[in-house]
C-alpha positions, 0 to 999 in steps of 0.5 A: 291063332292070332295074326301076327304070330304067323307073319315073319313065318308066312309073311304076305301068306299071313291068314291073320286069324280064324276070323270072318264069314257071311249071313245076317246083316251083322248089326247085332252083334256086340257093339264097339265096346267090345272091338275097342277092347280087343284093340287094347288088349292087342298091346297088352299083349305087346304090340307096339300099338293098334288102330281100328276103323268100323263102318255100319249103317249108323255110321263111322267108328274108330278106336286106337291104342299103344303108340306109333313111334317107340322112338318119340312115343307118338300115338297110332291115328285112326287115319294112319296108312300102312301096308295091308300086305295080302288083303291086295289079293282081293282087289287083284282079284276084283280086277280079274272078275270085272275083266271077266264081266267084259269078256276079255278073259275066261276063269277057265283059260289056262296060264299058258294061254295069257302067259306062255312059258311062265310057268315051267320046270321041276314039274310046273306046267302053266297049261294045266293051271288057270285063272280060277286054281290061281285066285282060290290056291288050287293050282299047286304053284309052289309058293316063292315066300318057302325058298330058303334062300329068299327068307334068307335074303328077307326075313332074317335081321341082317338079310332084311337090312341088306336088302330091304331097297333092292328091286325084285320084279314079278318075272324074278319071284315066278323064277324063284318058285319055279326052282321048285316043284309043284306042291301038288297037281293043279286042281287036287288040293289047297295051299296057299302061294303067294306066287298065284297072286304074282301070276294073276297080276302078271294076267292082267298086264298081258290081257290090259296092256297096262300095270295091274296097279294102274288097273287096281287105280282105275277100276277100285281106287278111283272109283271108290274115292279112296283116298289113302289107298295106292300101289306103291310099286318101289316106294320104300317109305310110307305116306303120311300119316302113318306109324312105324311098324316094328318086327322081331324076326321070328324071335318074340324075346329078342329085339325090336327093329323097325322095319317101316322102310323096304321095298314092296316088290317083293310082294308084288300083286300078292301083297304090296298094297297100301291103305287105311282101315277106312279105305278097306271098310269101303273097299269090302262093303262096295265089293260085298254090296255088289257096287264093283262086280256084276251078280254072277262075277260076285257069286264066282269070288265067293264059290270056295273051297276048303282051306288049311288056314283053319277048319272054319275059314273057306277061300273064295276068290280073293276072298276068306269067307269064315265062321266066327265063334259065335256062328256069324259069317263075314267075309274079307281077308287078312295080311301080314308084311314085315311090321304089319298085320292087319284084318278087314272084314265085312257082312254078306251084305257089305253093310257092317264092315270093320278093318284093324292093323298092328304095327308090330309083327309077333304077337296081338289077335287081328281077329279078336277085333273082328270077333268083337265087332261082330260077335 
């Protein structure tokens, strides 16, 4: 399944492809020529335009194809920003796993513990839910991205356009989910909330004291020197440089809009982030190379369980671990926000990484990128 065709459905949600896993050192497979032809294959398929950045040990790679800006015709850039929407998971998750290495928290302390009364109503009890069922899609948080009357705010033309600079805090979109009732008893299954990952963040305010972006900040972004990386909280604009990102709202045939500018609290920790394809090649090769987490809180992120985004995609914590057609694993994580879809993956061993984003929401393979690099 290609990424962008499940965004305006599962936006944030958005496990862009059946992309990904572990095993070897990913340097044999079949070469940028291939990556560069899934990337121009991506706007044949009628996305707007595509950018691609791979990482090994022979160095650095971009590619890109298809325009930024329908408007002016101008290029999409190796170096673009853009929003990265649900790969944010990974370093939320990151955040959580160092916290846990310094014994401020346990996987195992429930969300009651840290947060109390949170997660209530209609069936939803934070006591019975904790840190790990949060970060794997164990808990049965139902996700805010279902209520219709937040897709009606959103995702629809009219809907979006009225409310893309509106301000939504994590408290309102927890409160949103909570209209609902569990998707199943923490523990006894898999689905994927978006809610979690605004849980999660939410931990980190209460166990740090500070913002999970100022966290994110210190403990990955600087650290990593990534330079085009950021939590953008409210800003509605994208920094520079970048193209605009184009979506048709669930309608292949219908028009184009441009929806570069919105407010990204309504993704909040599950997904506001922003940041370039060589950012996220970084990010997931120190992340997999062990330069962020301690041995055992590594192994913890990649313990996972079975997931219904595809029979060949595992969810870890933060972080898809998928089988790709050829038989090579990669690790990494996919998201989709208004506009956007992107997709970083990397090998076992953080040493092969590769990272690509559309600038359009309805169609093109994410994956197919990561099947050409890898494959």
């Amino acid at each position: 399944m290609g990424a962008a065709a499940l965004l305006v459905s599962a936006v944030l949600a958005a496990p862009a492809s059946a992309a990904g896993g572990i095993g070897g050192d990913g340097l044999a497979g079949g070469g940028h020529a291939a990556t560069r032809k899934a990337v121009e294959a991506a706007v044949t398929a009628g996305v707007p335009g595509a950018t691609a950045t791979a990482r090994d040990t022979h160095g650095t790679w971009s590619t890109t194809a298809g325009v930024g800006d329908l408007r002016t015709g101008e290029p999409r850039s190796a170096a673009d920003r853009y929003r990265v929407a649900s790969i944010t998971k990974t370093f939320v998750a990151t955040v959580l796993l160092q916290l846990e290495a310094e014994h401020r928290l346990s996987l195992d302390d429930t969300v009651a513990k840290w947060l109390p009364g949170l997660v209530h109503g209609n069936g939803n009890d934070g006591s019975r839910v904790t840190v790990r069922q949060l970060l794997n899609h164990t808990s049965g948080i139902p996700d805010y991205l279902a209520d219709t009357g937040f897709r009606r705010a959103y995702f629809t033309p009219d809907g979006f356009y009225a409310h893309r600079h509106d301000t939504v805090t994590a408290h309102d979109l927890v409160a949103i989910a909570m209209r609902h009732q569990p998707d199943f008893a923490p523990g006894t299954s898999w689905n994927y909330s978006n809610t979690n990952y605004v849980v999660a963040g939410l931990v980190i305010e209460k166990v740090t004291g500070h913002s999970y972006a100022t966290e994110i900040e210190h403990r990955v972004i600087r650290p990593l020197r990534l330079t085009a990386t950021s939590v953008p909280g409210t800003r509605t604009t994208l920094p520079r440089p970048s193209s605009r990102a184009y979506s048709k709202f669930a309608n292949p045939s219908g028009p184009t809009y441009d929806v570069t500018e919105l407010n990204p609290s309504i993704a909040s920790s599950a997904g506001e982030m922003i940041s370039d394809s060589a950012d996220l090649d970084r990010f997931y090769g120190a992340l997999l190379g062990g330069e962020l987490l301690p041995p055992r809180q590594l192994k913890e992120m990649k313990t996972t369980v079975a997931s219904r985004i595809a029979p060949n995609i595992r969810y870890g914590l933060g972080l898809m671990d998928t089988r790709l057609t050829c038989g090579v694993h990669v690790w990494g994580h996919t998201g989709g926000i208004h506009g956007s879809a992107s997709e970083a993956a990397t090998s076992e061993n953080g040493r092969h990484s590769v990272a690509v984003n559309l600038n359009g929401d309805w169609t093109g393979d994410t994956g197919a990128v990561v099947r050409g690099e890898f494959c």
